[in-house]
C-alpha positions in Angstrom: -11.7 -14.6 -1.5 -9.9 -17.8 -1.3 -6.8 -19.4 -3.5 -9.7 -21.5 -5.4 -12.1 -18.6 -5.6 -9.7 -16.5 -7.6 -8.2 -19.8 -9.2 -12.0 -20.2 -10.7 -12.9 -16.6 -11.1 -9.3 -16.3 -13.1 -10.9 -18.9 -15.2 -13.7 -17.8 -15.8 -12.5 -14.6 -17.0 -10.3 -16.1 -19.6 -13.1 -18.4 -20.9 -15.6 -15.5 -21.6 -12.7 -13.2 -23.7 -12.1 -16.3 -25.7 -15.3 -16.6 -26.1 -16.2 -13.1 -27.7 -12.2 -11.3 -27.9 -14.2 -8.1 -29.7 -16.3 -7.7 -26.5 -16.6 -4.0 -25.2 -16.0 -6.1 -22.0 -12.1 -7.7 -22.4 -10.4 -5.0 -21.0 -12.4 -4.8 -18.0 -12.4 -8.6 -17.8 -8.4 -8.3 -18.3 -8.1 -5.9 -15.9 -9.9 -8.4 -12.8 -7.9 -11.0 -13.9 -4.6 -9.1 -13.0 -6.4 -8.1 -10.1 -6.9 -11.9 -9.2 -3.2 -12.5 -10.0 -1.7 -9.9 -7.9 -4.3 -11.2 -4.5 -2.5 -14.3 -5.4 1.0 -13.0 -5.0 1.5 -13.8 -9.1 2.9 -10.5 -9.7 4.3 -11.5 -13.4 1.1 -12.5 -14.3 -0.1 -9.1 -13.1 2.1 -7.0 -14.3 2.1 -9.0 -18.4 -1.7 -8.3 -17.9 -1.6 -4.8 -16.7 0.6 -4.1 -19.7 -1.5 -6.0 -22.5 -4.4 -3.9 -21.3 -2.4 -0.4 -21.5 -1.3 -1.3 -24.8 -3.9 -2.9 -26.8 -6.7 -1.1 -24.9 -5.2 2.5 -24.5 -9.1 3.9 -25.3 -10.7 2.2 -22.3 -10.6 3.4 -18.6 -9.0 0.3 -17.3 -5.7 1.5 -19.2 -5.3 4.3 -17.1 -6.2 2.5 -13.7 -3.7 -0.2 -15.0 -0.9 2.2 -15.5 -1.6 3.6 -12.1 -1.8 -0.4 -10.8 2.0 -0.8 -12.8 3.4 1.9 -10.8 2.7 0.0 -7.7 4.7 -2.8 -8.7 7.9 -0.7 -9.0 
């Protein structure tokens, strides 16, 4: 995908977890959103996501794909 296509989908994203923040969805919508940051060479970004998700959604199975996603950064 291009710089704008990620740019958007980034957007997006954020929009629909402000939207409903109690969604069964947010940590999977978190999760492409780091996803989006690290295609866009934003590796903060990525990483402060990656780590919101393993702590606040430690129940879902995005935490364990973004602990495993963390390492990679290292």
């Amino acid at each position: 995908p291009s710089r704008v296509d990620l740019k958007n989908a980034i957007t997006q994203l954020q929009e629909s977890i402000k939207a409903d923040p109690d969604a069964e969805t947010v940590a999977e919508q978190k999760y492409f959103i780091a996803q989006c940051h690290t295609q866009l060479g934003e590796t903060a970004e990525a990483k402060a996501i990656y780590s919101d998700i393993v702590e606040n959604h430690e129940d879902s199975d995005f935490a364990a794909q973004a602990k495993e996603d963390l390492k990679k950064f290292e």
